[in-house]
Every structure is written in C-alpha cells, then in structure tokens.
C-alpha positions in Angstrom: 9.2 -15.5 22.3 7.5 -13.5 20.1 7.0 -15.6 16.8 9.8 -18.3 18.0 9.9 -21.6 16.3 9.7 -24.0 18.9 9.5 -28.4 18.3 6.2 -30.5 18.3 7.7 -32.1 21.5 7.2 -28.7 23.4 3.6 -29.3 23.2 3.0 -32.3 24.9 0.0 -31.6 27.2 -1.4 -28.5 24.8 -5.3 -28.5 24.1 -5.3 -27.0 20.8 -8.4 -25.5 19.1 -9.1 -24.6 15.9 -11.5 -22.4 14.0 -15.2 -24.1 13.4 -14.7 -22.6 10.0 -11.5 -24.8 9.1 -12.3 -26.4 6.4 -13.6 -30.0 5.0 -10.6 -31.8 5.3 -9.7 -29.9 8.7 -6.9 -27.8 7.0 -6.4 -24.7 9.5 -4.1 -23.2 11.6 -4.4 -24.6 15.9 -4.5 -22.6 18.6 -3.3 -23.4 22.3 -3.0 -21.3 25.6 0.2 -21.4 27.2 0.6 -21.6 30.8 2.3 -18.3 30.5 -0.4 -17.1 28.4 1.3 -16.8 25.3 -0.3 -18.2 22.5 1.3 -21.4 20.0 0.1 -21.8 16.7 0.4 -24.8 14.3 -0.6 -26.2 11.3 -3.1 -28.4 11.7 -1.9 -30.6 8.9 1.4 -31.4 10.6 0.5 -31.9 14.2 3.8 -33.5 14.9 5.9 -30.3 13.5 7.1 -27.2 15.0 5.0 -24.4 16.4 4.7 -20.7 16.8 4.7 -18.8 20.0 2.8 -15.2 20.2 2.0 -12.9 22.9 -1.6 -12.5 24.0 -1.3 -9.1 22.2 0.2 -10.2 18.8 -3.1 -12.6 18.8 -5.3 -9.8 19.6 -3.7 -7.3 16.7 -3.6 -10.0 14.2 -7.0 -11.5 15.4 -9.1 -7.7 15.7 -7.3 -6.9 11.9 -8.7 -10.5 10.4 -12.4 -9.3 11.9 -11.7 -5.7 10.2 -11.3 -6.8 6.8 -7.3 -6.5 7.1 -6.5 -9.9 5.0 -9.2 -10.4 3.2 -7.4 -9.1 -0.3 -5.3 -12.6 0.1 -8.3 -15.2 0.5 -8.8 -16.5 -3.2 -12.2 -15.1 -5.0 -12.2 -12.2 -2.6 -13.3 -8.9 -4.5 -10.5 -6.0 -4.2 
C-alpha cells in the first residue's frame, strides 16, 4: 500500500494524532495506526478527504531524516 490514496470513508474508527507543534490554526499533517500497522496520513485541514497509507518503515525513514535535519532547507526562513 505503500503511499496508496485511499477515501476518508476508509477511516472510520481511526484515532488520528497530530504533531503538538501543528500550528495555531491546527494546520498539520494526522497520523493514525492501522490495524495492520501501516501508517495513514492526512491533512488535517480536510479531515473528510482522502488519506495516505505508509509502512511502519517508510514512517521511520521519513520520520529519523525530519529529526536529522533532512528537510529543513524547505521550511520558510530556514538558513541554507
């Protein structure tokens, strides 16, 4: 399923999370488990709109390369 497209209705019964650093107005991206541990994403903007499906391992890569820095020359007023 790796990055498949899937409807808002698929996620009926999905706790999603998102980051404690979202911003003031709650933009962010959503988070939610899977019972077969992949991982959906969303935005949070659109609740009712179509989500993302990751492995566990796609979220660790992309998540251990946003703690090392690996984005950070696309976040606005970043230096570099």
């Amino acid at each position: 399923m790796n990055g498949q497209e899937l409807p808002a209705a698929g996620a009926v019964g999905l706790v999603w999370q998102k980051s404690r650093r979202s911003d003031p107005t709650g933009d962010c991206v959503e988070l939610a488990e899977l019972p077969d541990g992949d991982i959906a994403v969303r935005n949070s903007r659109y609740p009712d709109g179509p989500y993302l499906v990751y492995t566990r391992a796609e979220v660790e890569a992309f998540v251990g390369g946003a703690k090392d820095g690996d984005f950070d020359h696309m976040l606005v007023g970043s230096a570099g």
